[in-house]
C-alpha positions in Angstrom: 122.3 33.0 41.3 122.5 36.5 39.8 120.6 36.2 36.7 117.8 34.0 37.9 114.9 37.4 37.3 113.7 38.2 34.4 112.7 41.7 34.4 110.9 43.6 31.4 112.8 46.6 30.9 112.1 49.2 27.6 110.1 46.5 25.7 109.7 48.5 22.4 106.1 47.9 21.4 105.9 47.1 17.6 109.1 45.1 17.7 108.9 43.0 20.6 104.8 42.3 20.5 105.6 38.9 20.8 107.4 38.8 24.2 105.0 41.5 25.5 102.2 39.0 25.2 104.0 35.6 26.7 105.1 37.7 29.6 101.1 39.2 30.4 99.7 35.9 29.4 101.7 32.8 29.9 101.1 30.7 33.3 105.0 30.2 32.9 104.8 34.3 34.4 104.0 35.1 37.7 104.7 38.8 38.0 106.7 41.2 36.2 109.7 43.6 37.9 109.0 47.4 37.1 111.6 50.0 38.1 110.2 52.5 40.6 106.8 50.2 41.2 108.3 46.8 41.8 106.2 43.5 41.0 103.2 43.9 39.0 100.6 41.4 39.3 100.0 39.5 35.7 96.1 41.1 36.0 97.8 44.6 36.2 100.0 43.7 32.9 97.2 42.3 31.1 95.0 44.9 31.7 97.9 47.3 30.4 99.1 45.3 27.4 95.5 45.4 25.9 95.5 49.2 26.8 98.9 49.8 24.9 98.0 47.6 22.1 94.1 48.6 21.3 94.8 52.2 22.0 96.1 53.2 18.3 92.9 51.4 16.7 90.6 53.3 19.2 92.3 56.5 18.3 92.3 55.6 13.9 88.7 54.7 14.3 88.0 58.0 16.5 89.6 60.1 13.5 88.2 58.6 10.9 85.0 59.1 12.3 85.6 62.5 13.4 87.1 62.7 9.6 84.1 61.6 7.7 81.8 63.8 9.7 83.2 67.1 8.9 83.3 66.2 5.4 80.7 68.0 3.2 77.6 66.1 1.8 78.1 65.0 -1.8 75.0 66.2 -3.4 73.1 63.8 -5.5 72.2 63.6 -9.4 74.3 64.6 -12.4 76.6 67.3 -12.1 75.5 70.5 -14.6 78.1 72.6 -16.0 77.7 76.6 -14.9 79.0 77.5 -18.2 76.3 77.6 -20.6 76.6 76.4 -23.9 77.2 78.7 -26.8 76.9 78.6 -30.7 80.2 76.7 -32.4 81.9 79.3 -34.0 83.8 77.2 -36.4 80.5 75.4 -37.8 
């Protein structure tokens, strides 16, 4: 039969998560067809659907770190006016 592969082909992560993660981690699955490799092992797309999916987080956390670092320190106490206080001239 013609149609008897299923082959993973521009699986758009975000909006097809769910089919991504059967496909790397279902027993049904016993290797995956990628044009110009061939079969992929489901180890190899395991390994790479974690990659692809924990990359972004890895990459927010990095900034916000790298965010919060070069922030300047918020110095501590009450804050004092540099204007100094003068006589009312309406009283």
């Amino acid at each position: 039969m013609r149609f008897d592969q299923l082959g993973l082909w521009a699986v758009a992560v975000g909006t097809d998560v769910r089919g991504l993660w059967y496909a790397a981690f279902s027993d049904d699955v016993r290797f995956a067809l990628v044009p110009g490799v061939g079969e992929v092992p489901p180890a190899e797309l395991q390994r790479w659907v974690l990659v692809h999916l924990l990359s972004p987080v890895v990459a927010l956390a990095a900034l916000g770190v790298g965010w919060a670092a070069t922030k300047p320190p918020r110095a501590s106490g009450p804050r004092r006016s540099i204007v100094t206080p003068t006589s009312d001239p309406h009283g």
